[in-house]
C-alpha positions in Angstrom: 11.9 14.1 -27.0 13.7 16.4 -24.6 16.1 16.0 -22.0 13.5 16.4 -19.3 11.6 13.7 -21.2 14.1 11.3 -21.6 15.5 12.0 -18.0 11.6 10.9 -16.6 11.7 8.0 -18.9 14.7 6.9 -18.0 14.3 7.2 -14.3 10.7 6.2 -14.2 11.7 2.7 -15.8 14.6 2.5 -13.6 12.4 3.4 -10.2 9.3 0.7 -11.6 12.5 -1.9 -12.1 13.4 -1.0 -8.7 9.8 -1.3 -7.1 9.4 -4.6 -8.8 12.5 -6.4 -8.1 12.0 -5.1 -4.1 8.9 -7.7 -4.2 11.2 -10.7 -5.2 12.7 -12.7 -3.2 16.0 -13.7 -4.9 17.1 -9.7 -5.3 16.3 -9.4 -1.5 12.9 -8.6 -2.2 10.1 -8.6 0.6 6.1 -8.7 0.3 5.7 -7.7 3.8 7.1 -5.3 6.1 9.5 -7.6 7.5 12.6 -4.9 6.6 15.4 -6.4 3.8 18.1 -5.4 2.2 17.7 -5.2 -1.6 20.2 -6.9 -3.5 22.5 -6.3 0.3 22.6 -3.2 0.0 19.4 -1.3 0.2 16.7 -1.1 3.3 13.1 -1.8 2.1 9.4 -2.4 2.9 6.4 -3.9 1.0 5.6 0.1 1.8 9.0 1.4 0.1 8.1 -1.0 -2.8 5.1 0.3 -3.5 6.7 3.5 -3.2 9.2 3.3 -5.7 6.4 1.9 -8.2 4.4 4.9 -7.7 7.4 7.5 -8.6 8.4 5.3 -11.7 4.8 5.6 -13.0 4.6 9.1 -12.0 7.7 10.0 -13.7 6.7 7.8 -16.5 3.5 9.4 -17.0 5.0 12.7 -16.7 7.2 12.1 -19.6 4.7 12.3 -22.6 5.2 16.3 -22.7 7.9 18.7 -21.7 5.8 20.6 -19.5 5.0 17.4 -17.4 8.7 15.9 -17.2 10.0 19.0 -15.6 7.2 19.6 -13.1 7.4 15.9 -12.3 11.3 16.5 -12.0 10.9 19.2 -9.3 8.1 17.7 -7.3 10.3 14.5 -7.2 13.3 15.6 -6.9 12.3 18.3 -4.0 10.4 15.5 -2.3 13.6 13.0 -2.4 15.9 16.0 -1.6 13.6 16.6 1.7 13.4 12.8 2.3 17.1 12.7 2.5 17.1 14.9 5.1 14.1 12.9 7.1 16.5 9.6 6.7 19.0 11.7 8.6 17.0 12.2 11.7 16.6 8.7 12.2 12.9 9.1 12.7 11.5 5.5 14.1 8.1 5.6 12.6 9.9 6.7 9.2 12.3 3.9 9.8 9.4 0.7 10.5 7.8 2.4 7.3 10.5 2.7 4.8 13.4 0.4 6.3 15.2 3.7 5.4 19.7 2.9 5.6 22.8 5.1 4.9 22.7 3.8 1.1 19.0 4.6 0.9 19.8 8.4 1.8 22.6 8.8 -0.4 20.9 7.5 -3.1 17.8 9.6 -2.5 19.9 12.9 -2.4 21.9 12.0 -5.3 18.2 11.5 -6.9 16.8 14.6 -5.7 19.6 17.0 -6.7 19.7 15.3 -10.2 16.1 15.6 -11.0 16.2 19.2 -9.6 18.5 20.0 -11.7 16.9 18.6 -15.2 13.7 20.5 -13.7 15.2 23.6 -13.3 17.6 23.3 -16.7 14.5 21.9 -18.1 12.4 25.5 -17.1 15.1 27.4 -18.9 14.8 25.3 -22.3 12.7 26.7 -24.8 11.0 23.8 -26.4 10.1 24.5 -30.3 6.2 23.1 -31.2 
């Protein structure tokens, strides 16, 4: 397993973890789009939920090949990178969407740039078959 590989799987469970726990209650969870705070700290939505389910399977699926992880690294991490920057404008329909706080941004460009960075290192590695 490469690096890319292990870096989707990795990140994938973590981001499923994430999508699940933002449904439960007790973490801070909500099932509706009545915004809360995950575990205090981070803004969600039943919407943000669903989409942090959707990139941990995505990245999860994505790591069965080489190939796969570092595309899905670079689509991912570009999207996160450019979502940072969206959370920064303080958009009000992104905001009643996504519930989308200070933490949330940081923690989507610290995302972005690191799975940029295993996509591009992971275009450069030569994988043997």
């Amino acid at each position: 397993m490469t690096f890319a590989q292990k870096f989707a799987t990795g990140f994938g469970g973590v981001y499923v973890l994430i999508g699940i726990l933002g449904f439960i209650e007790f973490f801070g969870g909500t099932i509706d789009q009545e915004p809360n705070q995950l575990l205090g700290i981070f803004g969600i939505t039943a919407v943000h939920n669903v989409v942090h389910l959707l990139i941990g399977v995505a990245f999860l699926a994505a790591a069965r090949t080489h190939s796969a992880s570092v595309m899905a690294s670079l689509v991912i991490g570009a999207t996160y990178v450019l979502v940072g920057i969206i959370g920064l404008l303080n958009i009000q329909f992104v905001n009643d969407l996504l519930a989308i706080n200070a933490p949330d941004n940081a923690l989507h460009f610290v995302s972005g740039l690191a799975a940029l960075g295993v996509g591009l290192a992971g275009r450069r590695t030569s994988v043997n078959a």
